[in-house]
N, C-alpha and C positions, 0 to 999 in steps of 0.2 A: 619741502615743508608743506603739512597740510594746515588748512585754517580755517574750510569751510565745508558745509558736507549735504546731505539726505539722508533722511531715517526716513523708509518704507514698510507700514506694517499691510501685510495683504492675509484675508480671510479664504481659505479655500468654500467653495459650494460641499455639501456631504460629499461622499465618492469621489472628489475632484484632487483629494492631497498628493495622491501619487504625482498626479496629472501638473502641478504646482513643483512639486519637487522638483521632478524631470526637471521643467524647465529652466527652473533657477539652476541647476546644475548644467546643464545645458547654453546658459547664457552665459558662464563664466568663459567660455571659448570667445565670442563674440567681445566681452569687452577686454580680454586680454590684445585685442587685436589695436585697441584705445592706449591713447598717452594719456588720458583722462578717466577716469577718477584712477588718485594713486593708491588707494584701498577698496576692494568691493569684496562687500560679503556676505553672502545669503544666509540666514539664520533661519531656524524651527522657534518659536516661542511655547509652544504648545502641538496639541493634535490636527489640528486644520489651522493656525495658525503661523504666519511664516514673515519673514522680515530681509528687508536688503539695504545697507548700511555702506553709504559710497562715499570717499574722499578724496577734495579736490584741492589743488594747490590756491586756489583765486576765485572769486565770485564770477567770473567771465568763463571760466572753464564749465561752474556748475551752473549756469544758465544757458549754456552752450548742449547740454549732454543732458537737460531737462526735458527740451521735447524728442531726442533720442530715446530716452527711458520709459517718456509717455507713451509714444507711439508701439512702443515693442508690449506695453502695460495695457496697451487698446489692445493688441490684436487676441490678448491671451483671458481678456474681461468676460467670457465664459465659462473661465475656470473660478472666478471669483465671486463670494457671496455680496459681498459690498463692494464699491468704489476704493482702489487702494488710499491708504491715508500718508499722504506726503509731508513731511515736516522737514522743514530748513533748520539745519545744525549748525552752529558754531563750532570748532573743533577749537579747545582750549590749551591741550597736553595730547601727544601721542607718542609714541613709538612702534617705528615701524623697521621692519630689515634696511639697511644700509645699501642703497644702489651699488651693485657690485658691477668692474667694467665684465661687457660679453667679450669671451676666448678671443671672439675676431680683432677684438679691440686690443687684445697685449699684443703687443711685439715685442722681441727680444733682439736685440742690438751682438 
């Protein structure tokens, strides 16, 4: 169950959205590799505008994966017109896919 989240809107510099994209696409490997946030996802808003939208089970997961996000959000603050703008979410209602067990997990008796 999710209950608590991050909305990130970040402004590419001119000539930088490619450079933006890449990487939000490219960070989706990285946090698949996380038991935390159990939804992430990179949005376009517009033309240099771009957005990443994470959701965590418990306030302690997303304080946990706060300065992980910053720190990867420093390294990439070249590509950005402004300071990303960080907002804490409630999550109220979702639906999300149904953890399904992995192959390794069934056995057959």
């Amino acid at each position: 169950m999710v209950t608590v989240g991050w909305l990130i809107r970040l402004e590419a510099k001119p000539g930088q959205e490619a450079d933006v994209e890449h990487s939000l696409k490219a960070g989706l490997a990285r946090i698949r590799e996380l038991p935390e946030p159990i939804a992430w996802i990179a949005i376009r808003l517009g033309p240099s505008t771009f957005g990443i939208f994470e959701a965590y089970s418990d306030e302690e997961a997303r304080q946990t994966l706060l300065a992980v996000g910053s720190a990867l959000l420093a390294k990439k603050a070249s590509l950005f017109a402004r300071p990303p703008l960080i907002e804490k979410v409630d999550i109220l209602a979702a639906k999300l896919p149904e953890e399904r067990p992995r192959a390794e997990d069934n056995t057959s008796s």
